[in-house]
C-alpha positions in Angstrom: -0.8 -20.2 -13.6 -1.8 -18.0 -11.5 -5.6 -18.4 -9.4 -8.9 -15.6 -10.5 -7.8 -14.2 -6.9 -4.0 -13.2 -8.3 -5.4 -11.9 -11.6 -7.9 -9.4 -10.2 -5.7 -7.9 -8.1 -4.3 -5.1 -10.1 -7.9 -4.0 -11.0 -9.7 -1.0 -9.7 -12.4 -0.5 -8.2 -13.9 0.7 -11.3 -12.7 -2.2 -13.4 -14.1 -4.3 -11.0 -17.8 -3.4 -11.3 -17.0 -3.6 -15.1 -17.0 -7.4 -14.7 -19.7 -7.3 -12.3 -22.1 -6.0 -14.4 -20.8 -8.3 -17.9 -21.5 -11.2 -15.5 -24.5 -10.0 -13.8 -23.4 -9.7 -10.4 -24.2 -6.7 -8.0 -21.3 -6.2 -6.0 -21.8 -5.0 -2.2 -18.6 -5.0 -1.0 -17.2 -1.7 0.8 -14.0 -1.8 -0.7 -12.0 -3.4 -3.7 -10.6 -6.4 -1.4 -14.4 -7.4 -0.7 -15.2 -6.9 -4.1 -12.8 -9.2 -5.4 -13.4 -11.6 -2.8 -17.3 -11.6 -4.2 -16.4 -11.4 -7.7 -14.2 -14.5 -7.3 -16.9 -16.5 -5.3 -19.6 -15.6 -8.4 -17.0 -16.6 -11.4 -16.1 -19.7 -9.5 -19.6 -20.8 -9.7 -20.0 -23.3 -12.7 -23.3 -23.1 -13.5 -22.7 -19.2 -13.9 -19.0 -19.6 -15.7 -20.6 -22.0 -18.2 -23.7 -19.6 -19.2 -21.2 -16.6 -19.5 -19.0 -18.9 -21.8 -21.9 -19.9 -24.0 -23.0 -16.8 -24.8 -20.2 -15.7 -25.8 -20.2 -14.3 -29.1 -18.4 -16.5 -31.6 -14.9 -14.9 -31.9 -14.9 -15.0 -28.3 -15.6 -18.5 -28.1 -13.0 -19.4 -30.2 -10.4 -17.4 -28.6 -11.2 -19.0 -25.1 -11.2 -22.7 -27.0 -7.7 -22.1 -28.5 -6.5 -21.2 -25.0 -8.1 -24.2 -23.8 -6.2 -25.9 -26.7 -3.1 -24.7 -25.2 -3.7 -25.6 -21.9 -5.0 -22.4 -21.1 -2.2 -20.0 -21.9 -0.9 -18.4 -25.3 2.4 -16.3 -25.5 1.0 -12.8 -25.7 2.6 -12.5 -29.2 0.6 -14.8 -30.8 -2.6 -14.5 -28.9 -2.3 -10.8 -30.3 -1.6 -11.6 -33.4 -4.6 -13.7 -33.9 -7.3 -12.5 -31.5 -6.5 -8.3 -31.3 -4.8 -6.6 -28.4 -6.3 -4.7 -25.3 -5.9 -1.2 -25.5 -3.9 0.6 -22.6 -7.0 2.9 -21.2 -6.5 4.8 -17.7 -9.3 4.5 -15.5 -10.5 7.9 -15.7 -11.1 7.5 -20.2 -12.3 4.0 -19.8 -14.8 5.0 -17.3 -15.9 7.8 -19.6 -15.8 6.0 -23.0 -16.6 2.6 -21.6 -14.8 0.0 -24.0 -16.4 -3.2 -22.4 -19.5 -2.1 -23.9 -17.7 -1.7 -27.7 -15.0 -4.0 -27.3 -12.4 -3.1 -30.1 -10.8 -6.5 -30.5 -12.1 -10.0 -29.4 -9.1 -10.3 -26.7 -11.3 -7.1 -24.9 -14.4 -8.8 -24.9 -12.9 -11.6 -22.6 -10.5 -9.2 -21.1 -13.3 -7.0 -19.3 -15.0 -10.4 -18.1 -12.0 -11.5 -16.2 -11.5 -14.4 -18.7 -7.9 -14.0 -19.6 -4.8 -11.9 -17.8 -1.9 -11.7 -18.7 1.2 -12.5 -16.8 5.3 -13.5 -17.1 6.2 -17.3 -17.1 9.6 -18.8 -17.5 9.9 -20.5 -21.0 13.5 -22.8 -22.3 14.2 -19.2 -23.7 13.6 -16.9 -20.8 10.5 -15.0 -19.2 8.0 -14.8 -22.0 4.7 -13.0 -21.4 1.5 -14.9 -21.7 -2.0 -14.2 -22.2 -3.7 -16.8 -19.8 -7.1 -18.3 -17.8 -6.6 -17.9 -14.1 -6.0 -21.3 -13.0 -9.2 -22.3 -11.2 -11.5 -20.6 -13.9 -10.2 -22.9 -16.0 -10.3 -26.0 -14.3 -13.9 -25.2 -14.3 -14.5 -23.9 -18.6 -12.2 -26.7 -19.6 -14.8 -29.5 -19.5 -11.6 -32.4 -19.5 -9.9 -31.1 -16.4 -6.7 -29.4 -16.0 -3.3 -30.7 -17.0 -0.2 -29.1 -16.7 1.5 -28.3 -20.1 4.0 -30.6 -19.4 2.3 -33.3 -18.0 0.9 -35.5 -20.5 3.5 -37.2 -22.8 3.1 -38.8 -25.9 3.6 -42.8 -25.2 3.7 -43.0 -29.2 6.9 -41.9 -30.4 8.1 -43.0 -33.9 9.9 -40.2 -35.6 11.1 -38.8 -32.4 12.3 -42.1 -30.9 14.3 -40.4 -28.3 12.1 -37.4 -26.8 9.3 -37.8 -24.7 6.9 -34.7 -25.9 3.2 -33.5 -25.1 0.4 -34.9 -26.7 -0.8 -33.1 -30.0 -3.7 -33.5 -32.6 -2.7 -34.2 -35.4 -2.3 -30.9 -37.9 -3.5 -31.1 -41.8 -5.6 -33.3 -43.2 -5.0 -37.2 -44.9 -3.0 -35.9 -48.6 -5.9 -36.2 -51.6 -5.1 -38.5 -54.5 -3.3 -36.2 -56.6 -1.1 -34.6 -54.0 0.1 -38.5 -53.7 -0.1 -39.2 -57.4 3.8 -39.5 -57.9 6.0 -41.0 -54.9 9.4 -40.7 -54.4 10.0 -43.3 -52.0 12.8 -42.7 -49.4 16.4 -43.9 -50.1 19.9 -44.0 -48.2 21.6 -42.1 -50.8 23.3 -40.1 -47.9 25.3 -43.1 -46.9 27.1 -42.9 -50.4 27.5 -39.1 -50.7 28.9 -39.2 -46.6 31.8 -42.1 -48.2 32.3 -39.8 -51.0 32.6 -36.7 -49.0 34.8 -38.2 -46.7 37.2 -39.6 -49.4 37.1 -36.4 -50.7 38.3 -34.6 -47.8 41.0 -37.5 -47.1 42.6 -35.7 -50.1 42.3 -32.3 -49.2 39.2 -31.5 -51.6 36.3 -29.7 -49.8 32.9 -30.4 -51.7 33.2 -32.7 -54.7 30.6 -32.4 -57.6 29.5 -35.7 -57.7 27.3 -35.7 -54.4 23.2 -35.9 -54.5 23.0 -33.8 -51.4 23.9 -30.7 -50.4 27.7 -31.2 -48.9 27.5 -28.6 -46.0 24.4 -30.9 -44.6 26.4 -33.9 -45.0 29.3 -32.2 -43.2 27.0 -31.2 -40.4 25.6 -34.2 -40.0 29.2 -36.2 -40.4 30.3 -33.2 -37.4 26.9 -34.6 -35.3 27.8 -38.0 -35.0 31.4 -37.2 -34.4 32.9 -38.7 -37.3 34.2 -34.9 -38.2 35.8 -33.0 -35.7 37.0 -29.4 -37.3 35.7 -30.6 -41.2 38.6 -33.1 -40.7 37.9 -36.8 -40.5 38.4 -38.6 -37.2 40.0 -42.2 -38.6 38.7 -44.4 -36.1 35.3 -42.9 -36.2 35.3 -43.2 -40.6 36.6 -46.3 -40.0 33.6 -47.7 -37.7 31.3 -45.6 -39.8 32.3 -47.4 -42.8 32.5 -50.6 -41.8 29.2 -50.7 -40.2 26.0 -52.2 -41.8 23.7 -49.7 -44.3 21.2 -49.7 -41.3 23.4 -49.1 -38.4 25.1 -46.4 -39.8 22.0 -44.4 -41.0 21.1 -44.7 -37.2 24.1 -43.3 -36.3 23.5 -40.3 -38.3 19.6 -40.0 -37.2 20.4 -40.7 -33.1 23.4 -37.6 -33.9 20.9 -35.3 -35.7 18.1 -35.9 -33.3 20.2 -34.7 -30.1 22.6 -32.2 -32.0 22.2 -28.2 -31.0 24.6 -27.7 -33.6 23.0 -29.1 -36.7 21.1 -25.8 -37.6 18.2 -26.4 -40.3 16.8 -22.7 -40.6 20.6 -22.0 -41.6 20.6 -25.0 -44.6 17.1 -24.0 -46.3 17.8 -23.6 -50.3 17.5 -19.9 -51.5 17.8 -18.1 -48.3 21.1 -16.8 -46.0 21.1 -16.1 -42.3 22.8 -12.7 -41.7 23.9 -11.2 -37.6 24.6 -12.5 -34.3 21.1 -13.6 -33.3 20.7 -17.1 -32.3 18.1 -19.3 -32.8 17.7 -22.9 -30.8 17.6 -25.4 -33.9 17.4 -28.4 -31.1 14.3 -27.8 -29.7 12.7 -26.3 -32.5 13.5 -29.5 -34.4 11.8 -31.5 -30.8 8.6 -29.7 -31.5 7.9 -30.2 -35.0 8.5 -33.4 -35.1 6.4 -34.1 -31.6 3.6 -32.4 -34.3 4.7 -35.3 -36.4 4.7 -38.1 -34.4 0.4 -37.1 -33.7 0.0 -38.1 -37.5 -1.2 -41.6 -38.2 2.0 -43.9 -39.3 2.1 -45.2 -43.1 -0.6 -42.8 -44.4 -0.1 -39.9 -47.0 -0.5 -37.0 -45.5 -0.7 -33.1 -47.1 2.5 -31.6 -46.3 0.7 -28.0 -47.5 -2.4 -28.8 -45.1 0.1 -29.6 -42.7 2.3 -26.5 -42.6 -0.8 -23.8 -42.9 -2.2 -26.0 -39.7 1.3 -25.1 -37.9 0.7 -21.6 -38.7 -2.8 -21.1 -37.7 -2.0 -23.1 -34.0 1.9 -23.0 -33.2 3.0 -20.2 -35.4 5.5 -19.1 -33.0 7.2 -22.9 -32.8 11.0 -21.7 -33.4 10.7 -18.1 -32.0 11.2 -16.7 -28.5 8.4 -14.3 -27.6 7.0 -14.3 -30.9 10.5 -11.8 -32.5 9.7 -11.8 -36.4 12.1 -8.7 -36.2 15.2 -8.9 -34.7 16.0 -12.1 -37.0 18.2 -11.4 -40.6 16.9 -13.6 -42.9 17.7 -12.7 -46.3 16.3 -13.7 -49.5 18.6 -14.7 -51.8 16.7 -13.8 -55.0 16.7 -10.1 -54.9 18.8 -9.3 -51.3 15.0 -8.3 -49.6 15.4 -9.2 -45.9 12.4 -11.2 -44.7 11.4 -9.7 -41.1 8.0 -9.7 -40.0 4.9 -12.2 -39.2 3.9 -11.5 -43.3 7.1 -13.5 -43.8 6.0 -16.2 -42.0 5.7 -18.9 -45.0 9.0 -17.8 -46.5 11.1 -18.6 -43.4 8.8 -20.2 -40.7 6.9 -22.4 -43.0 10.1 -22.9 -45.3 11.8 -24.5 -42.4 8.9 -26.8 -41.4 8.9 -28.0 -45.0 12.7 -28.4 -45.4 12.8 -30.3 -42.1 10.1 -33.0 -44.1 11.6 -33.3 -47.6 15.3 -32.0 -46.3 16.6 -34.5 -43.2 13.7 -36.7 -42.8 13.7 -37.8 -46.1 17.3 -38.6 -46.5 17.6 -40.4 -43.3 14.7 -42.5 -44.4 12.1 -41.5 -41.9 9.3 -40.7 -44.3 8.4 -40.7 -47.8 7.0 -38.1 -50.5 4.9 -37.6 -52.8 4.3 -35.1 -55.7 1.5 -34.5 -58.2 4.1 -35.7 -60.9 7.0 -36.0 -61.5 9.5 -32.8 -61.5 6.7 -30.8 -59.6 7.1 -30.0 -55.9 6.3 -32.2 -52.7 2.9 -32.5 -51.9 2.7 -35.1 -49.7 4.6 -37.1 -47.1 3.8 -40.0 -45.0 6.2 -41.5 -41.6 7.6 -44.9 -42.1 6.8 -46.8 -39.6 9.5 -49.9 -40.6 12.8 -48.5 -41.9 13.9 -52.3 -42.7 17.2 -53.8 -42.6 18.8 -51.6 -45.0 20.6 -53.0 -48.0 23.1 -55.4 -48.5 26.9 -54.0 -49.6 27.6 -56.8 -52.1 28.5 -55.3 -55.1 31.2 -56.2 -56.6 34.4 -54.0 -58.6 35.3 -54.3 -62.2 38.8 -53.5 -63.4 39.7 -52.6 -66.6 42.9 -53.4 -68.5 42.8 -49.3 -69.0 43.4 -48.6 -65.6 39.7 -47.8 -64.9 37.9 -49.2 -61.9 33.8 -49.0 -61.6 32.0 -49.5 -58.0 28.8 -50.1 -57.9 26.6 -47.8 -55.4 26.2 -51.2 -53.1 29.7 -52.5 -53.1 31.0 -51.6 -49.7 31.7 -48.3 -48.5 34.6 -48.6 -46.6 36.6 -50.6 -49.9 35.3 -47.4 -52.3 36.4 -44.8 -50.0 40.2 -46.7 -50.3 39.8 -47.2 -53.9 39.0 -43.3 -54.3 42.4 -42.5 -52.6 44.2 -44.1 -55.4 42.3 -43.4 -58.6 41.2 -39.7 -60.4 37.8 -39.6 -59.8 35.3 -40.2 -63.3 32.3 -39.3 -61.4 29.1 -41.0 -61.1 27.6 -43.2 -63.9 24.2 -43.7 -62.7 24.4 -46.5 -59.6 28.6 -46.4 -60.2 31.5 -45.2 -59.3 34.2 -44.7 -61.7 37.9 -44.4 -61.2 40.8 -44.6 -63.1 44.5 -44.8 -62.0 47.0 -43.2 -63.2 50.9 -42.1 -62.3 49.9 -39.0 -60.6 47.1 -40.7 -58.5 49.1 -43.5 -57.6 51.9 -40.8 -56.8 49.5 -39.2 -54.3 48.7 -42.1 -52.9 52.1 -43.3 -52.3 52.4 -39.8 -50.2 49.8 -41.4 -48.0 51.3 -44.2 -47.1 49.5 -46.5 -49.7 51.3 -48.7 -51.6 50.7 -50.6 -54.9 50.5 -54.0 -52.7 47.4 -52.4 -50.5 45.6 -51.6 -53.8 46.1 -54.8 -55.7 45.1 -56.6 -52.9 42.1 -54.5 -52.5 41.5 -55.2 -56.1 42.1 -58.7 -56.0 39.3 -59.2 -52.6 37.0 -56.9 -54.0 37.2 -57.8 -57.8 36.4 -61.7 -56.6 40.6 -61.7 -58.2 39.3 -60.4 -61.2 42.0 -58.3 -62.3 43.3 -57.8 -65.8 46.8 -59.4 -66.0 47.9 -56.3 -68.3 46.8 -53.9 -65.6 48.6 -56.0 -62.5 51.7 -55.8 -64.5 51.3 -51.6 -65.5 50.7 -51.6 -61.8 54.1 -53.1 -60.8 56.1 -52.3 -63.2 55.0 -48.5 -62.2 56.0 -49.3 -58.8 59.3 -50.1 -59.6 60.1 -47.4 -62.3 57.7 -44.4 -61.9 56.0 -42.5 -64.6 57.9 -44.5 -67.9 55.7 -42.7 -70.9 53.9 -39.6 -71.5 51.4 -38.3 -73.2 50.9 -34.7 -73.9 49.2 -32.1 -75.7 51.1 -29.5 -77.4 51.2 -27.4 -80.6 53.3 -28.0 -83.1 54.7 -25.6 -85.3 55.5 -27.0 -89.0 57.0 -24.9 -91.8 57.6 -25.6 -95.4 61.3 -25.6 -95.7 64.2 -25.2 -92.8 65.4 -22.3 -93.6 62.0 -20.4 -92.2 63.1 -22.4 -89.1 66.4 -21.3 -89.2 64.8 -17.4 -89.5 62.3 -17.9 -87.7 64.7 -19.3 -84.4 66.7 -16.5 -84.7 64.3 -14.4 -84.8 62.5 -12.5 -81.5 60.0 -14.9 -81.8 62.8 -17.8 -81.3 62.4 -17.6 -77.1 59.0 -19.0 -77.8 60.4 -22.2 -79.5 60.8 -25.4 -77.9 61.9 -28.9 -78.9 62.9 -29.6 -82.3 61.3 -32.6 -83.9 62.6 -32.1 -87.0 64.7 -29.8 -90.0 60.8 -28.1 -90.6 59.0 -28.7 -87.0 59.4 -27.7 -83.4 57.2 -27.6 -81.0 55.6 -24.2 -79.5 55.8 -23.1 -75.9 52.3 -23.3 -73.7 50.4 -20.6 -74.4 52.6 -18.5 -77.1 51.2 -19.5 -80.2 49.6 -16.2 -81.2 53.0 -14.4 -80.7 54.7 -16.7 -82.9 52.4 -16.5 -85.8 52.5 -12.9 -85.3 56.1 -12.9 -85.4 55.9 -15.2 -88.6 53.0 -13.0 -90.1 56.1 -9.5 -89.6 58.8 -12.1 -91.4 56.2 -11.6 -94.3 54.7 -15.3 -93.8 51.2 -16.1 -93.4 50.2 -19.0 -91.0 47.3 -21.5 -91.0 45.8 -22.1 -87.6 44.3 -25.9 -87.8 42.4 -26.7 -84.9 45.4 -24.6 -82.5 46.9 -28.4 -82.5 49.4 -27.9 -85.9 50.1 -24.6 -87.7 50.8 -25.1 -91.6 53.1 -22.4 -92.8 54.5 -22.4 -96.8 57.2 -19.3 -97.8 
């Protein structure tokens, strides 16, 4: 940053003698460069600087420690925001209406004592302007010594295993007993919803029900690790994913999120849509919050609302450049309102840092939660420290003579997501997954290159050659002669002698007739019985309507 020398050099004369007199110097230079010059040897002196600083009224005080917080520089923005701006006063109205001596904001009263300036500084974003100590003054407030905002890393990194990041108190406050009442421990769910997405899109469906998470997330994070390239599975990489343990492939999916600039968490939060061409930078956005995170104390319940009002209050600007709360389109799904503006903070800003807790970090098992109880929203959160091993995939298939299959949850992943490609999916029945095969699944199958042989055998290995003998033989026998029975619903038309049949076919009505079953039934087209019973009801015959399966008619 720049020295007290730079920072007083676009002063005046007059401006100069302003900070003279707040700090009790009488200047004798003859011109502004020997002013300076004496100015900066007087403000340099630290018995002097620390008497100025102590009396500083409290606001003041605060201001200067927050910079000092920040090693000594605050994006203009923010420092505004929270501490009031410096009017824009030419030399001739400030000498007349002297401000220094009714300061309208606490950023004048250290402004016009030569305690902050502001200046430029390249930022990962682009020049951002600053509000800032001059270098040497504040080697000399800050009582610890000078270090370079990027100097100091954190030697202590647990959630962000693979960044090193600055050192940072920790924000919030330990969670109180009720915000920790209920937990909700953390789970690898995702594995099984990433197998059943990935099945799904195998056959050409794009978001099954039947998922816990959202699937756009899952996507996302399938596209991070590479394992989806263009929302199309890469087989090699679902085939390594699949096949890999519990634990090893939920750090595939947290090493891919951690270093992705792609996976975009402001543009997942629940309830709000992301509008425009403006870009935001989700990767090093996501690198700060959780270097915030990695300053809490492992395995203990902290309050996540504490937490996020302590981001706003010290790093409110985390995720935007220069402190823009305007040029952002975030809309509100609710009612359409478009949520621009620092008064939006906690509905985007505060959103995001609470969706990045309960949202990623939950489902890839790096903390926990906690609610009040159950059903009411997350209170509390803590970092796991030990993830574990990760379960065992052991579980074992049922078959059923019917043709249904049922996986558990922890049978392996890469045997459901082959079993899926020949069954209709069921759904979920608590912890499993249920299947059933029929001709047309089979049929799709086949188109894939799967044949009866690959999925008895997968039965056989994964069923410990379990398999109903009725089903192997349905199973073959289908193999050899395709679809050999059906069963259908259709509505049948029955009348009570046959010649209303005989009328009733030659009728207009009769193109809506289909196969004859008998001299008094036949069975009615899809989706024309109304214009037959009208037809019937113009012939002078009234028909009964049972259920829309049968239609009793008497003449």
């Amino acid at each position: 940053m720049p020295d007290l020398s730079a920072s007083l050099l676009s002063h005046d004369p007059g401006h100069l003698r302003i900070i003279a007199e707040l700090w009790g110097i009488e200047l004798t230079g003859a011109d502004a460069d020997a002013c300076r010059e004496q100015l900066c040897a007087a403000l340099l002196d630290p018995g002097l600087a620390a008497e100025i600083t102590e009396t500083l009224p409290p606001e003041a005080r605060a201001a200067l420690d927050a910079l000092s917080a920040k090693n000594g520089r605050i994006p203009l923005v923010e420092f505004s925001r929270r501490f009031g701006e410096v009017r824009e006063i030419g030399p001739g109205k400030r000498d007349r209406e002297q401000p220094h001596r009714k300061p309208a904001s606490t950023a004048e009263i250290l402004y016009y004592r030569a305690l902050i300036a502001t200046a430029f500084f390249d930022t990962p974003s682009g020049p951002q302007e600053f509000i800032y100590i001059p270098d040497d003054l504040f080697k000399i407030i800050n009582h610890k010594g000078h270090e370079g905002h990027e100097g100091k890393t954190n030697q202590k990194i647990s959630v962000n295993s693979v960044v090193s990041v600055v050192n940072y108190e920790p924000l919030g406050r330990p969670a109180s007993p009720l915000e920790k009442a209920h937990p909700l421990p953390a789970d690898d769910w995702l594995l099984d919803d990433a197998a059943t997405l990935l099945a799904a899109l195998r056959l050409g469906r794009e978001d099954p029900a039947d998922l816990r998470l959202p699937a756009p997330v899952i996507r996302d994070l399938l596209a991070a690790a590479r394992i989806l390239a263009a929302s199309a599975p890469q087989p090699d990489s679902v085939k390594a994913f699949l096949e890999a343990t519990r634990a090893e492939a939920l750090k595939q999916l947290t090493d891919a999120w951690l270093d992705s600039p792609d996976f975009n968490e402001l543009r997942q939060i629940p309830g709000l849509a992301c509008e425009g061409e403006w870009r935001n930078d989700p990767l090093a956005t996501r690198r700060f919050l959780l270097a915030l995170l990695d300053a809490l104390p492992q395995g203990q319940w902290w309050s996540l609302t504490a937490f996020v009002r302590n981001v706003k209050a010290q790093h409110p600007d985390f995720q935007r450049p220069a402190g823009d709360y305007d040029s952002w389109f975030v809309k509100r799904l609710s009612d359409g309102v478009y949520l621009r503006g620092f008064d939006h903070w906690d509905e985007v800003d505060g959103a995001l840092v609470r969706y990045l807790v309960t949202g990623p970090l939950y489902w890839l098992g790096m903390v926990e939660l906690a609610a009040p109880e159950e059903g009411k929203d997350v209170s509390a959160f803590r970092v796991i420290s030990d993830k574990g091993k990760g379960k065992s995939e052991i579980g074992k298939f049922v078959a059923r003579s019917s043709g249904q299959v049922i996986v558990p949850r922890l049978a392996p992943r890469a045997a459901r997501y082959q079993i899926a490609r020949f069954g209709e999916w069921l759904g979920p029945k608590k912890d499993d997954y249920v299947y059933l095969l029929t001709p047309a699944s089979l049929a799709r199958a086949l188109k894939q290159g799967l044949k009866v042989e690959h999925l008895l055998a997968l039965l056989n290995k994964h069923t410990g050659a379990n398999i109903p003998p009725s089903l192997v033989k349905a199973l073959k026998r289908w193999e050899v002669n395709g679809t050999e029975a059906r069963v259908q619903e259709t509505v049948v038309l029955r009348v009570s002698r046959p010649e209303v049949l005989d009328e009733l076919r030659r009728s207009k009505a009769g193109r809506f007739l289909g196969e004859i079953l008998g001299p008094t039934t036949v069975i009615v087209k899809t989706g024309a019985q109304s214009k037959v019973m009208a037809a019937l009801a113009e012939m002078g015959l009234l028909a009964e309507d049972e259920t829309g399966i049968a239609a009793d008619l008497s003449g």
